[in-house]
C-alpha positions, -999 to +999 in steps of 0.1 A: +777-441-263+783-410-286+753-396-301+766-401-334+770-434-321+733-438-309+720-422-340+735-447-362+723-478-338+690-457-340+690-458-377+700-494-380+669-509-355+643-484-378+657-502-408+653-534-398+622-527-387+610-513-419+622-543-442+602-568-417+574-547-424+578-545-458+585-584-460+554-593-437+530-569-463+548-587-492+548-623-480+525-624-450+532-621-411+565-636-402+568-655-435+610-647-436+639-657-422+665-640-406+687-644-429+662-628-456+657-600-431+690-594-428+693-592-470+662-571-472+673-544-445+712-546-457+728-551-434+747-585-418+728-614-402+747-609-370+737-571-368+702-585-371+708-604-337+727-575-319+689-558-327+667-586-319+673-622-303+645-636-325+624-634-353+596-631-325+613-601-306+609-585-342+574-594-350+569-577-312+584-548-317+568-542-355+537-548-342+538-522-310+554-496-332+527-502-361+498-500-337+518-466-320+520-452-353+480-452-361+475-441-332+448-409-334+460-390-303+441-369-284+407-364-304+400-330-283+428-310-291+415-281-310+380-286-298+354-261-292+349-253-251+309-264-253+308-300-241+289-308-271+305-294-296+335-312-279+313-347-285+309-340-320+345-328-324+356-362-314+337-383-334+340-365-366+382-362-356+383-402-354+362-412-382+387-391-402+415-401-385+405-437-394+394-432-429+431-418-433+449-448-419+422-473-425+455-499-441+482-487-416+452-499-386+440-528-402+475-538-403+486-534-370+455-556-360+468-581-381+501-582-367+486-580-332+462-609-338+487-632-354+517-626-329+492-627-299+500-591-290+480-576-257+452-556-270+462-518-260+445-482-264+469-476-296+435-483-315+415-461-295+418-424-293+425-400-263+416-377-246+378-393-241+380-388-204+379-349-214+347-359-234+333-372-207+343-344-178+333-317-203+294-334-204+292-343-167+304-306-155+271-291-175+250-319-166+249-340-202+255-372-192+227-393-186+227-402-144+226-441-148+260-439-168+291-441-147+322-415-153+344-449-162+312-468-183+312-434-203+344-430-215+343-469-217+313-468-244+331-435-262+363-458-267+339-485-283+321-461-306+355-441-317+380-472-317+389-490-354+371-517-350+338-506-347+349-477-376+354-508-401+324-528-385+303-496-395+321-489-433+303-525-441+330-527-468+328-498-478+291-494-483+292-467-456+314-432-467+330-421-432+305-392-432+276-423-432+297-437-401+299-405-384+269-398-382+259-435-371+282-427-345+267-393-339+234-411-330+252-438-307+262-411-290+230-398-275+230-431-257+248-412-229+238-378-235+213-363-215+196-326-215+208-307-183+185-313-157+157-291-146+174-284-114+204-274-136+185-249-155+170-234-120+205-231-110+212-214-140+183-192-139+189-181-105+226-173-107+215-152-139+192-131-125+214-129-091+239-116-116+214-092-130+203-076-098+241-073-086+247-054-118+215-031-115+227-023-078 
């Protein structure tokens, strides 16, 4: 296929995309027919079916690019090196990630709940594991808390769902939930331990003397 060829096929899948999702926003989930699909995207009810085999290969497809489009990314990208700084940098990038795209998320739940979707990471932001590395390598993370239970609770406290649990409707501004989720946080933050500090210490004032010699 030509890439002229491919861009117009290309063009023609994103449109009928778009006019299910503007049909399931205006009517409810799936509440269309193919043949009103077909009308709202303009294009012929068999071009529909050379897309999609069924309404429900449509709904699938909306509702894995809806939740890949909210997605937040990598929350440490442009993070400071200091592991906390890193912390804080990733909360305060997913509350306002969320308080962006609070009606794009909320509607890809929707469309996941209703068609029965797998639940995914689309929801929940990356680069957590970098969280976590960054506070085990200086000793911040509390020694009963696993690598994978770590990163585990920092999905829970940055993903959507506990953003909107937190908002209360809106009685919460996303600064209010931030720093709710700023205190959560210290749940598996932990001082660097005393040997730590010795460590420290010592390879200070090794440093010293090597420099005085």
């Amino acid at each position: 296929m030509s890439p002229s060829r491919r861009e117009l096929v290309d063009a023609t899948h994103a449109r009928i995309l778009g006019a299910a999702a503007r049909l399931s926003r205006e009517r409810g989930v799936g509440r269309f027919s193919m043949d009103e699909l077909a009308r709202e995207a303009g294009v012929a009810r068999a071009t529909v079916y050379e897309h999609f085999r069924s309404k429900r290969a449509v709904l699938d497809e909306l509702t894995s690019r809806t939740a890949r489009d909210v997605s937040p990314g990598d929350v440490t990208e442009g993070a400071p090196s200091e592991p906390l700084a890193v912390l804080r940098s990733a909360l305060r990038s997913s509350c306002r990630h969320w308080a962006t795209n609070e009606a794009a998320a909320s509607e890809a739940r929707t469309l996941a709940a209703i068609t029965g979707a797998p639940r995914s990471g689309d929801l929940v932001p990356a680069g957590l594991n970098k969280v976590v590395d960054a506070l085990a390598g200086t000793g911040h993370l509390r020694s009963h808390w696993t690598r994978d239970e770590a990163v585990a609770a920092l999905a829970v406290l940055t993903s959507y769902e506990t953003y909107e649990r937190l908002r209360a409707g809106g009685s919460r501004s996303p600064n209010d939930v931030e720093a709710v989720l700023t205190k959560l946080a210290i749940a598996v933050i932990s001082p660097p331990s005393a040997n730590a500090n010795a460590n420290a210490a010592n390879n200070s004032g090794a440093n010293a003397s090597a420099a005085s010699a």
